[in-house]
C-alpha positions in Angstrom: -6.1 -0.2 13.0 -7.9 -3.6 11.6 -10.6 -1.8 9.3 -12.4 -4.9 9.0 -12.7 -5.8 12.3 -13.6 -1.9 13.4 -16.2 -1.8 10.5 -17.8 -5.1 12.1 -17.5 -4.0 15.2 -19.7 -0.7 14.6 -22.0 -2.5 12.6 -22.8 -4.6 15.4 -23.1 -2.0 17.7 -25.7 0.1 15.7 -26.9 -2.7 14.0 -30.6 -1.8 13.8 -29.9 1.5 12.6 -27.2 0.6 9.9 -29.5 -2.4 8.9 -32.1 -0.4 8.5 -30.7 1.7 5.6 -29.7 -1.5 4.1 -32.0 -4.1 3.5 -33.0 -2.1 0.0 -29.8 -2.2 -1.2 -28.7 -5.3 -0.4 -32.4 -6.6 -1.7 -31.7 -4.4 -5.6 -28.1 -6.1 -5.2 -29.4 -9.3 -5.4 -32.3 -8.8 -7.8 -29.8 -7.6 -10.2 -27.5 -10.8 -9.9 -27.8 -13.1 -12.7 -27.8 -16.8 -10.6 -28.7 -18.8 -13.8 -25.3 -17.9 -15.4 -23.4 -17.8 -12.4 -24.9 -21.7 -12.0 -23.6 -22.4 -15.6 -20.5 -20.9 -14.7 -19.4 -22.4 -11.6 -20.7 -25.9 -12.5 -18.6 -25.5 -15.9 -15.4 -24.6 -13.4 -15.4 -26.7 -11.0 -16.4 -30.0 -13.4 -13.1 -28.9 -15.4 -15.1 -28.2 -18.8 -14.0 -24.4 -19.0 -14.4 -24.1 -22.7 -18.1 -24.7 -22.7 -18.4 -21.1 -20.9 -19.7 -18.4 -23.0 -18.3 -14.8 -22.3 -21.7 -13.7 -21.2 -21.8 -16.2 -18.7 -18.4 -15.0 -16.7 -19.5 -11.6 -17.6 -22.8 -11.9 -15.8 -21.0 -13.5 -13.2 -18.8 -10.9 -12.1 -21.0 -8.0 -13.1 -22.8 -5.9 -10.3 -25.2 -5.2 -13.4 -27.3 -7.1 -15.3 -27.8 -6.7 -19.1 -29.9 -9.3 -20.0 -32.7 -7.5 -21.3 -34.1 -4.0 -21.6 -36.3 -4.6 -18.5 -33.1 -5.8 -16.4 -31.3 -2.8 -17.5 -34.4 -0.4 -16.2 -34.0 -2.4 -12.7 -30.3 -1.5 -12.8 -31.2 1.8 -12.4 -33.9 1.5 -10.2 -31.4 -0.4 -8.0 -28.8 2.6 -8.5 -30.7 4.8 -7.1 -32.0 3.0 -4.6 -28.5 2.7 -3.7 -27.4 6.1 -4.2 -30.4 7.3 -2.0 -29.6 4.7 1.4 -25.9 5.5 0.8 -26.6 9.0 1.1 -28.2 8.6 4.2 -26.5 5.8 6.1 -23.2 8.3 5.8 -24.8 10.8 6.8 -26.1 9.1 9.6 -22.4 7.4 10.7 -20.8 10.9 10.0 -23.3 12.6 12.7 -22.5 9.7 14.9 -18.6 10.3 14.6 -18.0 13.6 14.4 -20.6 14.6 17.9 -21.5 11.4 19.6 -25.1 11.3 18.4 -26.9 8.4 16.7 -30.3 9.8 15.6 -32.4 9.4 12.4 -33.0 13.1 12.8 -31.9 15.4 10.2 -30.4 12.5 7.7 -33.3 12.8 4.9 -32.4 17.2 5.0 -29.0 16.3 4.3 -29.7 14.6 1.2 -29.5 18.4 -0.4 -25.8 18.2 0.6 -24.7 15.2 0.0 -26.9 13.4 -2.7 -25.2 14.1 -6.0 -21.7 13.8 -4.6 -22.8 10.4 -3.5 -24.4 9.7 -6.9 -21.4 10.7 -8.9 -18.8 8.5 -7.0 -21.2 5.4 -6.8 -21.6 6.1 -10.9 -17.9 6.2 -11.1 -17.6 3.1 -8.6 -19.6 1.2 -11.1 -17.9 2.4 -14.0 -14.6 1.2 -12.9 -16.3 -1.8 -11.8 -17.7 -2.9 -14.8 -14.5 -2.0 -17.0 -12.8 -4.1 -14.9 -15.3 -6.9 -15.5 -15.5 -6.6 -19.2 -11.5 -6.8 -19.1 -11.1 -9.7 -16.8 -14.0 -11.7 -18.5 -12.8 -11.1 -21.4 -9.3 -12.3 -20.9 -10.7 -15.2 -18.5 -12.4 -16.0 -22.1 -9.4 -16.6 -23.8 -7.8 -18.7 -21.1 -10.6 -21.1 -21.2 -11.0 -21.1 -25.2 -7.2 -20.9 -26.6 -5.7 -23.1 -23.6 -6.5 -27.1 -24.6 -5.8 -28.2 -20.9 -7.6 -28.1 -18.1 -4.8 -27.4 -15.4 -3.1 -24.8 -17.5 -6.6 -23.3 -17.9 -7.0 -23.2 -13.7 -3.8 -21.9 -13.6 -3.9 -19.3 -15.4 -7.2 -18.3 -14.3 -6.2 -18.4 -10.9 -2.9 -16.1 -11.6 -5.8 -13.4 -13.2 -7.8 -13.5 -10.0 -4.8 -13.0 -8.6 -3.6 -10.1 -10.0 -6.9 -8.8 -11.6 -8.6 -8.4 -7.9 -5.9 -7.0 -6.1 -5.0 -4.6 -8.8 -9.2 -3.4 -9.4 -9.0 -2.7 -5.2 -6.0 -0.4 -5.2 -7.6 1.3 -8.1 -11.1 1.6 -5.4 -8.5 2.6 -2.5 -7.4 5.6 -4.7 -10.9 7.1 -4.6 -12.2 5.3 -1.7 -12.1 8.7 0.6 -13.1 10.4 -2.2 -16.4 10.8 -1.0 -16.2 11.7 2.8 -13.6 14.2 1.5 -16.2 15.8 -0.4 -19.2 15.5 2.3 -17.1 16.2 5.9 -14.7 19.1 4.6 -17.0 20.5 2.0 -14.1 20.7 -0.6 -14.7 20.5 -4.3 -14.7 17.6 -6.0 -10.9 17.9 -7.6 -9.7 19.6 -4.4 -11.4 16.6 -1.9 -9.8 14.3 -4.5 -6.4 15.5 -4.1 -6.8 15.7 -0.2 -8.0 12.1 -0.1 -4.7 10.7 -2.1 -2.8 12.2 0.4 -4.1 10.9 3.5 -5.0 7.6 1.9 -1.4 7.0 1.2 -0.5 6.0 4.5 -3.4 3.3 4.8 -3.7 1.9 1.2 -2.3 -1.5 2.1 -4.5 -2.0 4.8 -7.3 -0.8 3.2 -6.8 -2.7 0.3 -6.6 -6.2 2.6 -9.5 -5.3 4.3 -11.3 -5.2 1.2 -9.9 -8.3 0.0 -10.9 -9.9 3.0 -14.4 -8.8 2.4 -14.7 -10.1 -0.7 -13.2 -13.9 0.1 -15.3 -14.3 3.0 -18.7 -13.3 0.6 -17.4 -15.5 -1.9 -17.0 -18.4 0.2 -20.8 -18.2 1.4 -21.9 -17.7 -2.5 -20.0 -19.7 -4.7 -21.3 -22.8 -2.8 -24.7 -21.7 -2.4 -25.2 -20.9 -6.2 -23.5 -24.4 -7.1 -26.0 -26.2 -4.8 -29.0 -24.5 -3.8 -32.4 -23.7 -5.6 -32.4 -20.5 -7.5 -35.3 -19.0 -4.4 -32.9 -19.2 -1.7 -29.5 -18.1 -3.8 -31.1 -15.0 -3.7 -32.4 -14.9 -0.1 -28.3 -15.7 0.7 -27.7 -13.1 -1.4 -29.4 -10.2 0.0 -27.9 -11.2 3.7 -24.2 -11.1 1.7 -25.0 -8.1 -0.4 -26.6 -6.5 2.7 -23.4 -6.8 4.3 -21.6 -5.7 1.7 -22.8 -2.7 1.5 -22.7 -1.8 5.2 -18.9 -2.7 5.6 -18.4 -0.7 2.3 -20.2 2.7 3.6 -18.8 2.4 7.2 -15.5 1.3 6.3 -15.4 4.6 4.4 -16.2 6.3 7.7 -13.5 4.6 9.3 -10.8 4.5 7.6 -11.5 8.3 6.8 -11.5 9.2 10.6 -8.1 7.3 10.9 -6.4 8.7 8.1 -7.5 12.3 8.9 -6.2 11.7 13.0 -10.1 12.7 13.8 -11.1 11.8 17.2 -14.0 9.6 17.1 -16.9 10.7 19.8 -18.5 7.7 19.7 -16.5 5.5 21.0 -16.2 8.2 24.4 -18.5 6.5 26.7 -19.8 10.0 28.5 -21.7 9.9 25.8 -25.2 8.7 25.2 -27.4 8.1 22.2 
């Protein structure tokens, strides 16, 4: 199965419904992004005067968070739970839709009680593993621009980071990646739902993994150019569209590719049924 192409699809289908649930987070997404560094970052790249970037610069770049200022830092975790909250329901909303056939609002705000903290413990451990791997790769992307003298050794070794930094931070996010419906569709504990979703996840890592790469280039390719050239106002305006969509291929890949690797028949793809 193409998960990126089956993600897409159901988004499309149930657009207004999935869209719904994530204009907020793609909206705290973007208001969290730090454009004027990203700016200062990019136009330092791409002019070939890499060791005028500052570490906070390709930090803030690659960060999901922003750590600017105490007041950024409070909207970080306004924005988390924001997320947390929309995630909660939007898979609870996809699961109901899978597992009977049904795509109703109804009933996704009472199961919040059973799905809430699970869902804020693995987005919390998301970002942690996020940001480490931030602080790591801007850190050594630091060193490449500051202790290397020439410019193409600098883009080459920047571009051997990317890729292995990227690849190697998604298989760490396809070993938990199932973690999550595990723990909401089975019920398992935590440790048990963990162990579960290693097993099953096995046989679809690789695809999984491209399917998240995939993501990821074709959101870069809108951005990159957009921060280089466009007024700060409407960076972010392309940013919540990309970070919107972002989020919904994240949640309902997870859906997906949990439904595949458990051999779970999907009912709403049976046409007998009706919404």
């Amino acid at each position: 199965m193409n998960y990126t192409n089956s993600s897409i699809r159901y988004v499309f289908r149930n657009l207004w419904y999935i869209a719904l649930l994530s204009v907020l987070p793609g909206a705290c997404l973007a208001g969290m992004a730090c454009v004027e560094d990203a700016k200062a970052f990019f136009t330092a790249f791409f002019s070939g005067n890499m060791q005028e970037i500052g570490w906070t610069q390709i930090f803030n770049t690659f960060s999901v968070y922003n750590f600017t200022g105490w007041l950024p830092a409070l909207l970080d975790l306004v924005a988390y739970l924001v997320i947390v909250l929309c995630a909660a329901m939007l898979l609870a909303l996809i699961d109901k839709h899978m597992r009977i056939g049904k795509r109703t609002l109804n009933g996704i705000v009472g199961k919040l009680n059973d799905n809430v903290l699970s869902t804020a413990g693995v987005a919390l451990f998301f970002s942690a593993v996020y940001e480490i791997w931030a602080l790591l790769f801007s850190s050594l992307a630091y060193a490449v621009f500051s202790l290397v003298p020439n410019a193409a050794a600098q883009y080459v070794l920047f571009g051997i980071l990317l890729l292995a930094g990227v690849p190697a931070l998604l298989y760490v996010v396809a070993l938990f990646y199932l973690w999550l419906p595990c723990m909401q569709i089975t019920g398992f504990e935590p440790f048990e739902a963990l162990r579960y979703s290693n097993q099953i996840t096995e046989k679809v890592k690789r695809r999984l993994v491209a399917s998240m790469l995939l993501s990821i280039v074709i959101g870069n390719i809108v951005i990159v150019p957009c921060v280089l050239f466009l007024p700060a106002p409407a960076v972010y305006a392309v940013l919540l569209v990309v970070y919107m969509f972002y989020f919904m291929i994240f949640t309902v890949r997870m859906e997906v590719v949990y439904f595949d690797a458990a051999q779970l028949e999907r009912e709403d793809l049976k046409k007998h049924y009706r919404d």
